[in-house]
N, C-alpha and C positions, 0 to 999 in steps of 0.2 A: 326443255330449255333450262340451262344452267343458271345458278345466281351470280354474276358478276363477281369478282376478288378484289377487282381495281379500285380503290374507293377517291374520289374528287376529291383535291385539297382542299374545293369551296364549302366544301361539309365544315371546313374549320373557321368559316366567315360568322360575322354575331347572327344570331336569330337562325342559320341554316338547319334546316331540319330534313333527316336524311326520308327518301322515299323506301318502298319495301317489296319484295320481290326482286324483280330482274330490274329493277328501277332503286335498289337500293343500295346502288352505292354512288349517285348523285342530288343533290337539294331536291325534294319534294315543294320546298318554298322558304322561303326566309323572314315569314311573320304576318304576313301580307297578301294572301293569292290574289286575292279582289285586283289589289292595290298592283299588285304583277302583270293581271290580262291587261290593264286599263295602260300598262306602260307597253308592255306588247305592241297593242291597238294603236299605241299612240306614232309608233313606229321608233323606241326605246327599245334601250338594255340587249338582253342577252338571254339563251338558256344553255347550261351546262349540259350535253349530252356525249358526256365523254365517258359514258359504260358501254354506248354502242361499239362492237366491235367493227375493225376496218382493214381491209385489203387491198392490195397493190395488184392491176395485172401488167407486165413487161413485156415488151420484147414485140418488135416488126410485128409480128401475127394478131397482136391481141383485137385489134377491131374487127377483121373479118373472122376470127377465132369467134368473140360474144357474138359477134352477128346471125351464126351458123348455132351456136346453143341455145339464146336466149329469144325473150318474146318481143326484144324491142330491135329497132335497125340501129346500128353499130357503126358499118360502114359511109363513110364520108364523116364521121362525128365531128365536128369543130374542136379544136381546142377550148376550154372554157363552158364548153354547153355540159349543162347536168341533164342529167336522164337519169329513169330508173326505167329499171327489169327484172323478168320474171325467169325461174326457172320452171317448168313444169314438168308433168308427170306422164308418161304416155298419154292417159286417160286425160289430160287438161288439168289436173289437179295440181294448183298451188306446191312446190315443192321449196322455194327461194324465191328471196326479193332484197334487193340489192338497187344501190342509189351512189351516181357517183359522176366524176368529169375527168375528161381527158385530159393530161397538159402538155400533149404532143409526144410524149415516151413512153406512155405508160398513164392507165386507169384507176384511179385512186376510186373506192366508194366505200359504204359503210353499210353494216346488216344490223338485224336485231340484236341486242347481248347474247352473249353465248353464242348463237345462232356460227359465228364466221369461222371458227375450225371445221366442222363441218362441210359446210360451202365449199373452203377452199380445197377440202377433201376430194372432195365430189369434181370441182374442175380440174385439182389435179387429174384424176382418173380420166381426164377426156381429152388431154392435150394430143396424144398421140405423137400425129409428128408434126404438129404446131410447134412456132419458134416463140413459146411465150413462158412466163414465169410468174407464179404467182403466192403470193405470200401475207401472212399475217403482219400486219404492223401497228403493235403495240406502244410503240412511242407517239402513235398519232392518234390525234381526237376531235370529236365532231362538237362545234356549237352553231346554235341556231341563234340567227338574229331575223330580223321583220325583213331585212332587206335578202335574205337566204342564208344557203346553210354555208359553211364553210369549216375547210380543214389547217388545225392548229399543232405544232408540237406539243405533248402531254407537260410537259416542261413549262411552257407558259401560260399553261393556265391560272395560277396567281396573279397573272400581271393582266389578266382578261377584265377583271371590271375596273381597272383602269383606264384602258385600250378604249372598251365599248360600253361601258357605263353599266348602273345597277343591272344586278342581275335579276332575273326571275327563277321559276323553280319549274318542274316537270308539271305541276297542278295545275297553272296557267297555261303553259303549253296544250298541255291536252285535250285543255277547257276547249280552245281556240282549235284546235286539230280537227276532235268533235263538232263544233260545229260547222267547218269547212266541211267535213263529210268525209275527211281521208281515213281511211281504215292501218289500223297498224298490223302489220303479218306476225300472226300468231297468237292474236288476244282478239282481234274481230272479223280473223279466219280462222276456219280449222283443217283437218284434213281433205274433207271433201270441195274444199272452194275454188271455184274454177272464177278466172279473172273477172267475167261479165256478170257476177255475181257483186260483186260488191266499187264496182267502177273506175278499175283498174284500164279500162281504155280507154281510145282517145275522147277527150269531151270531161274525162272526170278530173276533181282536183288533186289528181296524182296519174296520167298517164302511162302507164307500165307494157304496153302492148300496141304494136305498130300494125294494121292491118292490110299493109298491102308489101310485106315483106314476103324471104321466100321461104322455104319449108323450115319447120323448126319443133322439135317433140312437143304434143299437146296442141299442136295448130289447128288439126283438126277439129275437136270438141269447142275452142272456141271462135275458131271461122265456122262451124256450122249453127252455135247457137245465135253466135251474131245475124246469121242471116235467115235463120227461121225465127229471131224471137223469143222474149219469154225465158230467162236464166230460170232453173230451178227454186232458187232463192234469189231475196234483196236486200241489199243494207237499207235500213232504216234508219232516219235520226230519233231518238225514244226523251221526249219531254216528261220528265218523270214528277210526282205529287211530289209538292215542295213542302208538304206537311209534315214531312218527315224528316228528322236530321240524320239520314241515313242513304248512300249508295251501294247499288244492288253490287256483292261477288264478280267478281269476272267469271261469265261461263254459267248464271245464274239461267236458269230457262223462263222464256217468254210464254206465254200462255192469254188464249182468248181470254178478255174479264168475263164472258157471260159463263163460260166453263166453268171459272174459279168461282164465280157468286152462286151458282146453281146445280153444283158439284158434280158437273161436265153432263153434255148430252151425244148421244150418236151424232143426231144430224148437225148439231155443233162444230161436233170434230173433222167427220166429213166437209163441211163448206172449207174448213181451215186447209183443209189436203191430211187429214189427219183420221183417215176410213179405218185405219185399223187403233181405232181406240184400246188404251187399255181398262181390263175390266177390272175395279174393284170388288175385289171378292168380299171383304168384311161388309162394304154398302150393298153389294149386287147389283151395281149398276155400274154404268162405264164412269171410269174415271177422266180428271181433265190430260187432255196428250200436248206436252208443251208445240209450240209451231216455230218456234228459233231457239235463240239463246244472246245473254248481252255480254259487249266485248269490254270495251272503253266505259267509266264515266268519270263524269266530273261534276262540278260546279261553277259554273258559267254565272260570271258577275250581270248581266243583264236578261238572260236568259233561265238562269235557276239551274236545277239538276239536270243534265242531261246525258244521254249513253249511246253509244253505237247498238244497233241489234241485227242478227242477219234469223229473218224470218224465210218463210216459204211462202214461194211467188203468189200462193193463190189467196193467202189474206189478205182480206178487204183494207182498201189502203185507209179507211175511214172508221178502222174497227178502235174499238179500245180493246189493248190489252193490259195483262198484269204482270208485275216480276215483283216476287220475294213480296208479294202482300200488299203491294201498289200498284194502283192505278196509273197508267202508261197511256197519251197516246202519240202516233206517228206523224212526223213530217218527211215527205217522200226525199229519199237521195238516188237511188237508181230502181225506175219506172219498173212495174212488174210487164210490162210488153217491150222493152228495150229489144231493141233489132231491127233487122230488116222487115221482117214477118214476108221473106219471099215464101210462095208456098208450090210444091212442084204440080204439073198439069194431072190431069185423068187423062 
């Protein structure tokens, strides 16, 4: 994923302090995060997220067009209704996610930064002889308020904490994302994540996947895990030791704590799903085998540290684990038996 060019005019506001990564070319916060979630919550302000990139789809075709690619229903869409969707991979794997509303001509939504050349890449390639068009649009930008998202000319954004009052910064955002349990594509998936893995259907606080639509690449893997049960992995919400002034890396690996304290055991690794331990050669014994890895974190004004982590289904949802030399433990966001659990006869 690219680093953003676009940089927010509100970076020029007092106190604004830019974010880093793919988040750094809008406010990280403006002096205050505490003082941000709290105006959030309160059903206040505004957040700048005009690095995400955003696309237009046009033309007669485009609803039965997404309908027939993507993992969500398209067809009949309202005017004004937001959705998100998925693109996937033969195999069920997360390939795109995309969030947006119809307003009767055409499909405005928005993807991760950098992510939307790409995208549009990719559906160009599939139009065939669909009557749609689709396109990057740069003059538009997404901000989030308490009451949803919506889309602004890049133009006025200066005149936005007029409009809708103090802003906040991506650090409260996140805080508050994190704790709803919404995963962001690409920092609390990776390549192997198939939707039912981290609560991308319907019931989760971000629905991306419609289960009683008709064929659509990747349907398979997750209408069958749906109805047998049991995703390979699950997001977790990860309450991390607040003894530390410090947040784990993105991409940090998770680990059992009794491996980290006791410097891994077989049967350890195996309860975690984790049989093929690595062996450390200088110890001679097995070393600890991480069992996920963390996406998101933050700092949550009532809550403390907190991180998205996507483990493997068979850790115990009661376990303590460890990241980066802390002690970690979980609050369930999608159940490790999620599904149907139909099972077929003898």
């Amino acid at each position: 994923m690219s680093t953003p060019t676009t940089t927010s005019p509100l970076l020029s506001l007092p106190g604004a302090v830019a974010g880093s990564g793919i988040d750094a070319a809008v406010p990280a916060h403006y002096g205050s995060f505490n003082a941000e979630q709290r105006r959030l919550v309160s059903g206040e302000g505004f957040v700048d997220l005009s690095h995400r990139d955003v696309l237009r789809v046009s033309g007669p075709d485009r609803l039965t067009w997404l309908h027939s690619l993507t993992s969500q229903a398209f067809e009949g869409l309202a005017p004004g209704v937001w959705t998100s969707a998925l693109i996937l991979s033969p195999q069920g794997h997360v390939e795109h996610f995309f969030s947006g509303v119809d307003d009767g001509t055409s499909f405005l939504a928005w993807t991760e930064p950098g992510r939307g050349a790409v995208l549009v890449a990719f559906l160009d390639r599939m139009k065939f002889w669909s009557d749609v068009t689709v396109t990057l649009e740069p003059a538009t930008a997404v901000v989030w308020r308490p009451a949803g998202t919506m889309f602004v000319p890049r133009s006025e954004l200066p005149s936005m904490p007029a409009a809708l009052g103090d802003p906040a910064g991506t650090w409260a955002y996140d805080a508050l994302r994190i704790e709803r349990g919404e995963p962001r594509f690409g920092v609390d998936t990776d390549e192997r994540t198939i939707p039912n893995e981290v609560g991308w259907l319907p019931g989760g606080p971000v629905s991306a996947v419609h289960l009683d639509k008709g064929c659509y690449r990747g349907q398979e893997t997750v209408a069958r895990v749906h109805t047998l049960g049991r995703p390979p992995r699950r997001l977790t919400l990860l309450h991390l030791d607040g003894s530390e002034n410090r947040l784990p890396a993105e991409g940090s690996p998770i680990y059992l704590a009794t491996d980290v304290h006791t410097g891994g055991s077989a049967a350890a690794d195996e309860a975690a799903g984790a049989s093929d331990a690595v062996v450390d050669s200088a110890a001679g014994a097995p070393a600890a085998r991480p069992v996920g890895f963390v996406g998101s974190s933050a700092r949550h004004h009532e809550l403390g540290p907190i991180a998205l982590g996507l483990v493997k289904r068979n850790v115990d949802v009661s376990a303590l684990l460890s990241v980066d030399g802390m002690p970690v433990s979980q609050e369930i966001l999608v159940d490790p038996e999620v599904g149907l659990h139909v099972r077929p006869l003898r």
